[in-house]
Structure formats: C-alpha cells, structure tokens
C-alpha positions as a Python dict, from the first residue, in 0.01 Angstrom:
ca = {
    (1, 'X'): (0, 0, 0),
    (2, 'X'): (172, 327, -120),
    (3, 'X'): (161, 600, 202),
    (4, 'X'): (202, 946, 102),
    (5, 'X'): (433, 1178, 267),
    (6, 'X'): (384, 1489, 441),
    (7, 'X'): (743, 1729, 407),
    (8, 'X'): (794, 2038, 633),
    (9, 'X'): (805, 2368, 495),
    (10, 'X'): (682, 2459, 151),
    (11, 'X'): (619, 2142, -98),
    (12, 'X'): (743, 2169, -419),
    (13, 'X'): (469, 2123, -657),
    (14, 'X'): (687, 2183, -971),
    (15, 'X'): (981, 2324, -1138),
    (16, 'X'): (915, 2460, -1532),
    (17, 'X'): (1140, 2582, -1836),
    (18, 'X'): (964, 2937, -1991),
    (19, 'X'): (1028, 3102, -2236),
    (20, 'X'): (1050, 3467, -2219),
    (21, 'X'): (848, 3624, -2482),
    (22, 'X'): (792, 4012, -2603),
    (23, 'X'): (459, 4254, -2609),
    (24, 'X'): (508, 4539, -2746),
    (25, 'X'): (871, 4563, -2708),
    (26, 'X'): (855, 4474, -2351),
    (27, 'X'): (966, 4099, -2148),
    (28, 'X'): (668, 3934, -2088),
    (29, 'X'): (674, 3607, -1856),
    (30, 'X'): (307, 3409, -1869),
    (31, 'X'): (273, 3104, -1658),
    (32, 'X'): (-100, 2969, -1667),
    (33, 'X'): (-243, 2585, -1572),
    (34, 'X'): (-247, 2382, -1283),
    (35, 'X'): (57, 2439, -1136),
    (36, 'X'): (-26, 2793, -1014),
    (37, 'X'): (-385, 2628, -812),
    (38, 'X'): (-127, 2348, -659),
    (39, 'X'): (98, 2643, -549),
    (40, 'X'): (-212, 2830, -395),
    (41, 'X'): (-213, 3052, -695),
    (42, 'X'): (-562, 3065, -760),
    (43, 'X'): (-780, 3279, -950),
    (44, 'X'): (-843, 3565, -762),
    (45, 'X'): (-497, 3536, -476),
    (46, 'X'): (-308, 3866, -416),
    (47, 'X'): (77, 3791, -444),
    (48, 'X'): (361, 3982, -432),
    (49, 'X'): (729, 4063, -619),
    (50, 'X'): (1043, 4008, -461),
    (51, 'X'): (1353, 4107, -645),
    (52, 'X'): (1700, 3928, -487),
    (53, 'X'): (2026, 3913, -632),
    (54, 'X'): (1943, 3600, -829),
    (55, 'X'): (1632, 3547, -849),
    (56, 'X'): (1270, 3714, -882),
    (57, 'X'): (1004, 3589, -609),
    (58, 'X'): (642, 3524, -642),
    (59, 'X'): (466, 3512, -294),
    (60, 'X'): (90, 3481, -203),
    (61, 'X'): (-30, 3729, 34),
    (62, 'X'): (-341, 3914, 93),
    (63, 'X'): (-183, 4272, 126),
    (64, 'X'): (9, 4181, -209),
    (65, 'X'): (-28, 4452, -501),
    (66, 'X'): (-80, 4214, -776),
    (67, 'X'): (-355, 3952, -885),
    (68, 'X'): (-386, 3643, -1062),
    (69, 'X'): (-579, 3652, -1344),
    (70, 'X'): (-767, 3424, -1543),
    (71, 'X'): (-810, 3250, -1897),
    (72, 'X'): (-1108, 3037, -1996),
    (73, 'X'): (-909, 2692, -2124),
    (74, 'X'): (-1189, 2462, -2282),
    (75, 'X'): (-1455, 2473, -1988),
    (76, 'X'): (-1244, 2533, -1692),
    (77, 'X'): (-1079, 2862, -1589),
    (78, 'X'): (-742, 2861, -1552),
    (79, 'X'): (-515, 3095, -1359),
    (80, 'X'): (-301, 3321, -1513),
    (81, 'X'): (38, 3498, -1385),
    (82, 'X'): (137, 3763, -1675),
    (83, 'X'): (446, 3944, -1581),
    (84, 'X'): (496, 4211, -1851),
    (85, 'X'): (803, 4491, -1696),
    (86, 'X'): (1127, 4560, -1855),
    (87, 'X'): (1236, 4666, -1479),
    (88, 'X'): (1072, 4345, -1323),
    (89, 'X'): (1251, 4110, -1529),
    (90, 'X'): (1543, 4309, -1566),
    (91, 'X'): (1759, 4050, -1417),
    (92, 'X'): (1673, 3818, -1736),
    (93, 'X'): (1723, 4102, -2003),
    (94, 'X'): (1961, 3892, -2204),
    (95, 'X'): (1772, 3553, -2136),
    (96, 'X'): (1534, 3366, -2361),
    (97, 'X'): (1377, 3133, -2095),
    (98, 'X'): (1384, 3064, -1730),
    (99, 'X'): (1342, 2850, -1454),
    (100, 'X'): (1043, 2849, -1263),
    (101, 'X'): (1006, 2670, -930),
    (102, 'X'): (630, 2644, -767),
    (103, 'X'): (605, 2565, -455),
    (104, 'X'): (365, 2629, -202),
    (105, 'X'): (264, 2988, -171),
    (106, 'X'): (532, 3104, -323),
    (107, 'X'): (672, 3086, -684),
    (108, 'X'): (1031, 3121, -745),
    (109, 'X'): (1175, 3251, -1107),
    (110, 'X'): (1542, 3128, -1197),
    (111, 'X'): (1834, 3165, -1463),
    (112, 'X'): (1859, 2815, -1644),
    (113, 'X'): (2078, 2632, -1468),
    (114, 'X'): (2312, 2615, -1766),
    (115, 'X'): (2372, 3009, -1729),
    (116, 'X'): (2399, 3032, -1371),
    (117, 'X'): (2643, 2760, -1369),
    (118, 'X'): (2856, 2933, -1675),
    (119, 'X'): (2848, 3234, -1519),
    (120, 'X'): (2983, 3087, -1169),
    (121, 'X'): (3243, 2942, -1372),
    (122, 'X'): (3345, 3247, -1577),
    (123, 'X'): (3340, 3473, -1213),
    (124, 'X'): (3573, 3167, -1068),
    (125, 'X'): (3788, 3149, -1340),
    (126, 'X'): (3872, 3549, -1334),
    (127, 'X'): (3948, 3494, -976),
    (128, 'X'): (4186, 3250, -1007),
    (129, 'X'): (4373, 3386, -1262),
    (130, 'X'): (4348, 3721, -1084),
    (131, 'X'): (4524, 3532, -788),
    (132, 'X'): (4759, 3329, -1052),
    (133, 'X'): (4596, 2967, -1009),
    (134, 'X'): (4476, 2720, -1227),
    (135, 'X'): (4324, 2411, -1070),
    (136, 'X'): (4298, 2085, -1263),
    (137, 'X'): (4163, 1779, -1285),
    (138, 'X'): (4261, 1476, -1534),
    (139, 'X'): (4042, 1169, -1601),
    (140, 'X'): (4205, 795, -1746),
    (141, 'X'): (4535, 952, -1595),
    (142, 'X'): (4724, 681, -1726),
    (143, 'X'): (5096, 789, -1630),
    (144, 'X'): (4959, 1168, -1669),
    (145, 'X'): (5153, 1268, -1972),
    (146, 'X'): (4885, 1527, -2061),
    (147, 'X'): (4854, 1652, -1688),
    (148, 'X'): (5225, 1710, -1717),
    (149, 'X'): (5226, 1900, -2018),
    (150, 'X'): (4912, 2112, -1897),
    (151, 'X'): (5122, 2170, -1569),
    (152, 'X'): (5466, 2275, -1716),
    (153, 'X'): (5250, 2522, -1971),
    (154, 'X'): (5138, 2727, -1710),
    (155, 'X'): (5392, 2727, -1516),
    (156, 'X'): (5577, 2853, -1858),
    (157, 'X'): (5280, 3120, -1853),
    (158, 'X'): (5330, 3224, -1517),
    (159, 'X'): (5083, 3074, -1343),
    (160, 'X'): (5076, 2821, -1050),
    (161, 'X'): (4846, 2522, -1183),
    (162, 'X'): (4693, 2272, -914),
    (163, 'X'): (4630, 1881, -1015),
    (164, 'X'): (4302, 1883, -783),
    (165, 'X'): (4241, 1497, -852),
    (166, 'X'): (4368, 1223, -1084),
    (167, 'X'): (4176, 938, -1209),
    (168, 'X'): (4267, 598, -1342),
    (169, 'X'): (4170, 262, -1324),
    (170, 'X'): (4500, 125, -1288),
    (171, 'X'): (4579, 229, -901),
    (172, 'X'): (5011, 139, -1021),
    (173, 'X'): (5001, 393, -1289),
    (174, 'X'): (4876, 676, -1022),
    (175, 'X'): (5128, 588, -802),
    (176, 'X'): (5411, 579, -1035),
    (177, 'X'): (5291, 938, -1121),
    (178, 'X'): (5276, 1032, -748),
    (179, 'X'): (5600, 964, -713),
    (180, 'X'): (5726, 1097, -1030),
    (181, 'X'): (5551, 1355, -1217),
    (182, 'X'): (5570, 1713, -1089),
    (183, 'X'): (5177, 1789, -1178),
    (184, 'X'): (5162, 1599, -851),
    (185, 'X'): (5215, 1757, -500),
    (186, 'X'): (5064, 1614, -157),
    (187, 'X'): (4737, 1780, -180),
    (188, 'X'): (4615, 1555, -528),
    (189, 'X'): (4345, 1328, -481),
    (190, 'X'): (4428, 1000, -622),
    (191, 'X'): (4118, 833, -728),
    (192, 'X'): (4200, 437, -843),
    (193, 'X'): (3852, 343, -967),
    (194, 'X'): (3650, 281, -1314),
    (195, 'X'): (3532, 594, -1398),
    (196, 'X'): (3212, 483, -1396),
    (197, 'X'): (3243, 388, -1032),
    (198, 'X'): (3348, 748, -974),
    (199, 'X'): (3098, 913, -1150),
    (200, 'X'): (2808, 703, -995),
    (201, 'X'): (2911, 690, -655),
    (202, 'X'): (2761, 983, -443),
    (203, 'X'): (3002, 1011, -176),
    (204, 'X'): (3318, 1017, -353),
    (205, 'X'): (3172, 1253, -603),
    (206, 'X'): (3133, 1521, -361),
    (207, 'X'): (3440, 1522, -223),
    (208, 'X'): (3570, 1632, -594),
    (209, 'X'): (3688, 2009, -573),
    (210, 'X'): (3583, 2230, -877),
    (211, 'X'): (3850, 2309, -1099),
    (212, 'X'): (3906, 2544, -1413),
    (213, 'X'): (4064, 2289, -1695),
    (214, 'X'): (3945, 1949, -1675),
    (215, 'X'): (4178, 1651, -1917),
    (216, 'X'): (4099, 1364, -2021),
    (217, 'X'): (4230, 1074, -2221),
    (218, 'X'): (3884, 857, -2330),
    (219, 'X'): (3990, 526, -2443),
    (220, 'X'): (3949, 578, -2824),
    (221, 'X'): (3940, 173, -2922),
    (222, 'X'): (3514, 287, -3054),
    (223, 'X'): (3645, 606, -3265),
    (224, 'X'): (3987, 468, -3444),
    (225, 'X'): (3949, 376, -3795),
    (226, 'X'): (4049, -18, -3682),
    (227, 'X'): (3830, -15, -3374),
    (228, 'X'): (3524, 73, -3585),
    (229, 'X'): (3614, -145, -3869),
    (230, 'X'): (3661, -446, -3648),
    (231, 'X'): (3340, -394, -3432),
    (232, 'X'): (3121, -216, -3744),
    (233, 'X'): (3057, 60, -3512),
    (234, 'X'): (2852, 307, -3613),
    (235, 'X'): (2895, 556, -3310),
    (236, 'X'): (3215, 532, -3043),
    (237, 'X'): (2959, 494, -2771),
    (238, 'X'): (2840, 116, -2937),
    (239, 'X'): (3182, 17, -2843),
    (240, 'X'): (3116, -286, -2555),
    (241, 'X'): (3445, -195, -2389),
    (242, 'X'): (3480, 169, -2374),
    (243, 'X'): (3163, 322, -2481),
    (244, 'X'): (3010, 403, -2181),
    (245, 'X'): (3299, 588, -2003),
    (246, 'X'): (3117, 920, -2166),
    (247, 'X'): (2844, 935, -1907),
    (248, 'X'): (3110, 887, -1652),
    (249, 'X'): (3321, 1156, -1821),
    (250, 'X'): (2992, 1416, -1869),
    (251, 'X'): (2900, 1313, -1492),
    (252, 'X'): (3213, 1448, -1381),
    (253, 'X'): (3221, 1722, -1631),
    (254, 'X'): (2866, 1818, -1456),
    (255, 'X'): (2968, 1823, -1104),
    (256, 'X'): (3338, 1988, -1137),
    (257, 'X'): (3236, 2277, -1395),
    (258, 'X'): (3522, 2296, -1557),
    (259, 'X'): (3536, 2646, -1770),
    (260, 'X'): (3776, 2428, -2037),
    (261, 'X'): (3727, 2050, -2113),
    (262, 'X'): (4091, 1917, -2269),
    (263, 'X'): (4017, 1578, -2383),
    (264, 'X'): (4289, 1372, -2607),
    (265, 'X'): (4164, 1126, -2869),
    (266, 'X'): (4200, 1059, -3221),
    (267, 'X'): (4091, 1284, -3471),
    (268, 'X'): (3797, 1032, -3593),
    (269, 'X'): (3636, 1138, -3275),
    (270, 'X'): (3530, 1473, -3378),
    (271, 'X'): (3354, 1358, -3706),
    (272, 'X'): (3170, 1080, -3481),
    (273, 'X'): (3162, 1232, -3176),
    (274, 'X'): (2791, 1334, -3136),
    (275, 'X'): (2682, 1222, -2845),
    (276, 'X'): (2892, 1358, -2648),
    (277, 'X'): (2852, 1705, -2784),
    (278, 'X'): (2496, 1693, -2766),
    (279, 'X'): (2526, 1588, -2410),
    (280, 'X'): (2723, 1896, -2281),
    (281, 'X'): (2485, 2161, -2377),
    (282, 'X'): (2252, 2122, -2095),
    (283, 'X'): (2544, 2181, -1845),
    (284, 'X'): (2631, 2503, -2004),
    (285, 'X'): (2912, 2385, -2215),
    (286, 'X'): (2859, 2445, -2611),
    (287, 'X'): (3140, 2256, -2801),
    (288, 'X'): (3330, 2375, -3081),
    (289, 'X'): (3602, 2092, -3153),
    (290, 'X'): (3953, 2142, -3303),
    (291, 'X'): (4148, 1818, -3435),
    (292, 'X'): (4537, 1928, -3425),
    (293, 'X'): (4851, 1778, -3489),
    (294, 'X'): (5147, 2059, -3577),
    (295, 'X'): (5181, 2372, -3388),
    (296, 'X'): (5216, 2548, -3737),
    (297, 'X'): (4855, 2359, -3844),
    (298, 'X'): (4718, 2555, -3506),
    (299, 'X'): (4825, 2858, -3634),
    (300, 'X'): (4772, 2827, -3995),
    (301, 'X'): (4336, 2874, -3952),
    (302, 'X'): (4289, 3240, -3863),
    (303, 'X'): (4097, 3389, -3560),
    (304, 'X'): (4014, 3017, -3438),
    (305, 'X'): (4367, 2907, -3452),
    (306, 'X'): (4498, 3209, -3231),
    (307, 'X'): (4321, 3168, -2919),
    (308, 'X'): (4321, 2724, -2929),
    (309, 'X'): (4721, 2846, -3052),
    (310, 'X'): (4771, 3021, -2700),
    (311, 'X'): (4579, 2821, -2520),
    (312, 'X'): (4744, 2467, -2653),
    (313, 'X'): (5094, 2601, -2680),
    (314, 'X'): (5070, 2679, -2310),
    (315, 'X'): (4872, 2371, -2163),
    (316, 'X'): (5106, 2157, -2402),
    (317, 'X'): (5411, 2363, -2314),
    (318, 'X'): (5493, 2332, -2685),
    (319, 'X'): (5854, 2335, -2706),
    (320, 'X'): (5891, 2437, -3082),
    (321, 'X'): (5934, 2809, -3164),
    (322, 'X'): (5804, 2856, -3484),
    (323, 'X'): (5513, 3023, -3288),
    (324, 'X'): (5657, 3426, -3185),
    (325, 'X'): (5466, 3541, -2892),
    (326, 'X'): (5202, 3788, -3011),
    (327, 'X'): (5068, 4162, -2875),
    (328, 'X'): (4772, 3994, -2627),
    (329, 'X'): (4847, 3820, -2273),
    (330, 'X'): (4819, 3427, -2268),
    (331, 'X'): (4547, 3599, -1929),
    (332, 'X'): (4288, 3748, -2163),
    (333, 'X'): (4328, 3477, -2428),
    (334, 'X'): (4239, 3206, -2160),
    (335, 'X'): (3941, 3436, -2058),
    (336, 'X'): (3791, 3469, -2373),
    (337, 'X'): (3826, 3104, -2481),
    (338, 'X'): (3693, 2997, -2169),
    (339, 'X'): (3409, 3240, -2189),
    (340, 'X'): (3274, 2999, -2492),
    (341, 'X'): (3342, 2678, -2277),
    (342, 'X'): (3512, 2552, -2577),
    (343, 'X'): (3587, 2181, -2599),
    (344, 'X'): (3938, 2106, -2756),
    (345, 'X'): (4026, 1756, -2880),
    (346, 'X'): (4385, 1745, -2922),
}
C-alpha cells in the first residue's frame, strides 16, 4: 500500500522551463495551468514581487499589489500569472527562458541552470587567474603525460596550476605518477577506480573540488578507424568496452564545472563524436572541436587558430618556436576562450 508523505516547509509542486516572450517591445513572462492552483495561486490570490540578487520571487499574500488573473481553457478557468516589466525582469534582459520553481505559496523565477552555472564558472575562473591559479583535474590519468604537459604550460605562462584529482583505473600507474611527475604535490586526490564507479558513486563525487581545466584521455578503441572497422561501429559509444565511459566523463564534467574540457583522442572522434557534444549543452558547455597535430597547423586557420594556438601552446608547453609570442596576454586569451566553454580535442 503506497503511504504518502507529508514534508515540512513549503512542498514543491513543480519546477518549469519558460520562455520569455515580447509585447510590445517589452519581457513578458506568462505562466498559466495547474501548477499555479497546486501552489495556492488561484484565481483571484493577491501575491507579491520580490527582487533578490538571483532570483525574482512570487509570494501569495493578501496585502500583495498584484492579482492572478484568469483565462477560460476549454470549460475550466485557468489561472493566469502575466508578468509584462522591462524593470521586473530586468535581471533576465539577455535571457530567452527561465526556470520556474512552484512551490507552495510562493513561486520562485530562476536563470537556467546552464547560465547560472557558466556564469559561476566564468566569475571563478577570473578569480583564479586574478590570484595566478589554475586548478585541474585529469580523467584515465594513465601515467599523466597530458597533466604534465598542462602543468609545465602554465607554469611557462606564469601561473601556478593545481592537479586537484587524478583518475585511473589502474591504481600502479597513479602511483608511479605520485612519485614521479611534478603535476603531482601532496594535496592531489588520487582516485583508483572505473570511472564509472566514480561518477556514480555519491560520496566520492562530492568530495571532488571544482576546478578550471578538466583533461581527459577517453579510451578511443570505438572512434579509431580499426576499432570501428573491427566492431562495425557506427557511433564510439556502441563500443562494448569503452563506450560508456562518456556518461562517466559528462558526470564528472557536470559536477566539477570545468570552464575548459581538454580531452585527447584521435581525430575520428570529432567527425563521430555526437553524443557527447549533444550531451554537454545542458550543463552550459557548447562545443566547438579542433582536431590538431602541428603547432604550425594551429596557427595556420585564422581567428580560431589564435586563441586554441595560446591556449594549446601553453597547456602543451609546446617546445617548438616557430610560434613568436604575439601583442595579447596568454590571461585574456584564456578568458575569452573559456568564456565559450570551448571543448578542444587534441
């Protein structure tokens, strides 16, 4: 027999993507049905508008200045909220939906999680690099080549990177790397697990620190050339082996916010890879992929190539010096490439 629960405090009733529409030149937020009657947002209730700093509240009251409406829907009337203020939704001027959470007596209206969390990311990203820090984090470790190379290119750009956490499933390869590679120091969290045992296991997952840069080496064996031949793969996620360490990767993706995703594969990856770019925009991280082998390739494409170029050439500390230092600090370039959460597959 199924007992229903009585929670504390106000029940949430439910939470509501909305798009953000215009009237006359002016924002206009409409939220109608059944939702508003299960928040106590009947025809007829007073509410009022509270602004905070991130987020605009709905509450019912009987002193409140405003009143909700209502719309005829078939044979029933329906409730109707219509918020139509440049100054009242100020706060989502450059938004085209939001997130609206109904709960009882009181309705609360939300960036998309997607923005708030790029936003977070962008604000903790200036202040690290204000304070000359870089945290990292690097997934299927291995020896931590990569991690080296990211950690020796910004120390070459003046900066003092952080390996947060390493993960691999071979626990001997993490502590050869302990022992040996200088992207390690005593505050690293060494994490010898599948990374799908990471990814799904609560406890450990919130012990993971946020970081700025996030690399990864993905077992390619579903994206090669051979590996699809052999298998007559269509996508690299079919592969039986390797193909599920995506979710893994996008789980951890989701919970460190990394403002750049570094991830190491072969170049087949980027003509097959969508599922996994599909997958990060609703974390806030739109993909635009490079495939590069040469430093002079990097620089040889224009606008594109001169931020990945500054970017790669420090996390890579690129030892060839074909490339002159330009006019703009390897700072601002980070910024601005971050800014578009770029994904880079080296």
């Amino acid at each position: 027999m199924f007992t229903k629960t009585t929670r504390p405090g106000r029940t949430l009733a439910a939470v509501v993507r909305v798009k953000i529409g215009q009237r006359r030149g002016v924002p206009r937020l409409w939220l109608q049905g059944s939702k508003l009657e299960r928040s106590s947002f009947a025809v007829g209730a007073r509410f009022s508008v509270l602004k905070t700093a991130r987020a605009l509240v709905l509450e019912v009251m009987d002193a409140g200045s405003r009143l909700v409406s209502k719309k005829m829907v078939g044979k029933k009337l329906t409730p109707v909220i219509d918020i139509n203020s440049a100054d009242v939704l100020a706060m989502f001027r450059d938004a085209d939906a939001v997130r609206v959470v109904c709960q009882r007596g009181r309705i609360t209206i939300l960036p998309l999680v997607a923005e708030q969390q790029k936003r977070e990311r962008m604000a903790r990203l200036r202040q690290q690099l204000a304070r000359g820090c870089v945290a990292m984090g690097s997934l299927s470790h291995g020896g931590g080549v990569l991690a080296h190379a990211l950690h020796a290119g910004f120390v070459k750009a003046g900066l003092r990177p952080l390996l947060a956490f390493a993960n691999e499933i071979r626990d001997d390869l993490l502590e050869q790397a302990a022992r040996h590679n200088s992207a390690w120091d005593e505050s690293t969290i060494s994490l010898g697990l599948p990374l799908q045992d990471l990814a799904f296991d609560p406890w450990v997952m919130s012990q993971l620190p946020q970081v700025e840069v996030l690399e990864a080496g993905l077992p390619c064996s579903g994206a090669s050339v051979a590996g699809r031949a052999k298998r007559g793969l269509k996508h690299p996620e079919q592969h039986p082996e390797v193909g599920h360490l995506v979710v893994g990767f996008l789980a951890v993706v989701a919970r460190v916010q990394p403002a750049v995703v570094v991830l190491e594969t072969v170049p087949q990856y980027d003509a097959k890879g969508g599922q996994m770019r599909g997958r990060k925009r609703p974390i806030g991280c739109p993909v635009s992929g490079k495939s590069v082998q040469t430093a002079a390739e990097l620089w040889a494409d224009g606008p594109l190539a001169w931020s990945l170029g500054w970017l790669v050439r420090a996390l890579r500390a690129l030892q060839a010096q074909e490339m002159e230092i330009g006019g703009h600090g390897f700072r601002d370039n980070f910024c601005d490439l971050a800014a578009k959460s770029s994904w880079i597959t080296i």
